[in-house]
C-alpha positions as CSV (number, residue, x, y, z in Angstrom):
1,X,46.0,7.8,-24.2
2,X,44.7,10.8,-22.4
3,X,42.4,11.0,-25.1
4,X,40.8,7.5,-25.0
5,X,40.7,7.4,-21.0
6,X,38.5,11.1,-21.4
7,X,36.2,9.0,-24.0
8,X,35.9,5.4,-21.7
9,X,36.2,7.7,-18.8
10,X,32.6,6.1,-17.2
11,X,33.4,2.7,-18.1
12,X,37.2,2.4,-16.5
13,X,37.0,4.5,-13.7
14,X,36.8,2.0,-10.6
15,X,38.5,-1.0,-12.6
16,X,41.7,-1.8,-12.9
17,X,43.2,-2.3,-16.6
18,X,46.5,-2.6,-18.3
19,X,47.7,-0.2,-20.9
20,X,50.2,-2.2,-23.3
21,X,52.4,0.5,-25.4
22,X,55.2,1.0,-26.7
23,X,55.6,4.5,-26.2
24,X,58.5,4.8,-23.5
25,X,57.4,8.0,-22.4
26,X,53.8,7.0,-20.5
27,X,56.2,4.9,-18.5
28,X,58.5,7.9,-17.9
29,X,56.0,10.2,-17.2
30,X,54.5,8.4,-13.5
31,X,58.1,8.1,-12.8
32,X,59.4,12.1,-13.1
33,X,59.9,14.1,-10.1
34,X,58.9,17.4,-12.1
35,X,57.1,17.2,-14.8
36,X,55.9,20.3,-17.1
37,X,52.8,22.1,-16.5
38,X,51.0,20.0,-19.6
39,X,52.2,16.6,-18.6
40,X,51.4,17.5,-14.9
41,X,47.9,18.1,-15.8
42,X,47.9,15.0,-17.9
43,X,49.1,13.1,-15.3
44,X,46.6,14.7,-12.5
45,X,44.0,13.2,-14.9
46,X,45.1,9.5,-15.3
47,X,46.2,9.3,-11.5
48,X,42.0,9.3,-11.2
49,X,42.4,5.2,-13.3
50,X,43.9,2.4,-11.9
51,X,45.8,0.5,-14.6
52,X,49.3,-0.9,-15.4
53,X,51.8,0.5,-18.2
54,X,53.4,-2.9,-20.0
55,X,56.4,-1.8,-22.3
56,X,56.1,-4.2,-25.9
57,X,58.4,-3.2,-28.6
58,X,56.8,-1.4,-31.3
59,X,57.5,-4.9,-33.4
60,X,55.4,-6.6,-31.4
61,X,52.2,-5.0,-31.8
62,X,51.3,-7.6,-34.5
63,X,47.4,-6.8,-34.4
64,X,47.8,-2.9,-35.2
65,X,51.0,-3.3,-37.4
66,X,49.3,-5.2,-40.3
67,X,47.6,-2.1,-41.7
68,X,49.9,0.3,-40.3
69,X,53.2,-0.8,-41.9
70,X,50.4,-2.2,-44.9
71,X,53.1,-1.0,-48.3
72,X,51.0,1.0,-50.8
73,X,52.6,0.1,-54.1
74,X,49.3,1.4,-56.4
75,X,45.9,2.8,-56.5
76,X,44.6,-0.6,-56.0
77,X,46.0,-1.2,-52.5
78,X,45.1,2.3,-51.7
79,X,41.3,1.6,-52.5
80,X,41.4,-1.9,-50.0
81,X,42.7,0.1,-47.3
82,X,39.9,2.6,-47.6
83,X,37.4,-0.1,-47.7
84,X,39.0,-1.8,-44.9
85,X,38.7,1.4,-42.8
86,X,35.8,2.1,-44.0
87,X,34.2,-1.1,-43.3
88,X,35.7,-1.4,-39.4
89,X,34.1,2.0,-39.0
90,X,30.9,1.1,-39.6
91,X,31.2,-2.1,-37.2
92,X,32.2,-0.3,-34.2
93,X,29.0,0.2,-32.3
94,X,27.8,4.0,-31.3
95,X,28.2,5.2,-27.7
96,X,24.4,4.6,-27.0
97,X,25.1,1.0,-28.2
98,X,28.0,0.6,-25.6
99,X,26.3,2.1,-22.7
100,X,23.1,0.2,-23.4
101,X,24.6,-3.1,-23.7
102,X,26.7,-2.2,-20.4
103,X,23.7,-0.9,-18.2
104,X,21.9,-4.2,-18.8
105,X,22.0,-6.9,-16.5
């Protein structure tokens, strides 16, 4: 998460968002009184974002968990995947795409 907030940094600072996860531990982490030197940082950095952690069980992330839990039986389904991956990577638009369409009015 740290990670994608450090990439989107200019478009989400000022706006308020809502992280759904269904890792336990971004929840735990704004919650601990002492947190390690790593995850203090870490959370130094996403103090500066205004967004909500909502828990969903890991079952429930139907959108991502198609390809992720995809079964590989053969070469065959091996070769969609790539060309599934490859083909979403060449739709996602390039930074300069985002922050043109953004800056205009």
């Amino acid at each position: 998460m740290v990670y994608g907030l450090k990439q989107c940094r200019q478009y989400l600072l000022g706006r308020k968002f809502v992280v759904r996860t269904d890792h336990t531990a971004l929840s735990w982490l704004r919650r601990t009184p002492e947190p390690i030197p790593l995850l203090a940082r870490w959370l130094t950095f996403i103090e500066e974002f205004s967004f909500d952690v909502q828990h969903r069980v890991g079952t429930k992330h139907l959108n991502v968990d198609s390809l992720s839990r995809m079964p590989i039986c053969d070469e065959a389904s091996l070769e969609t995947l790539r060309s599934i991956r490859n083909f979403v990577s060449r739709q996602l638009p390039s930074k300069r795409t985002l922050t043109n369409l953004l800056a205009t009015p």
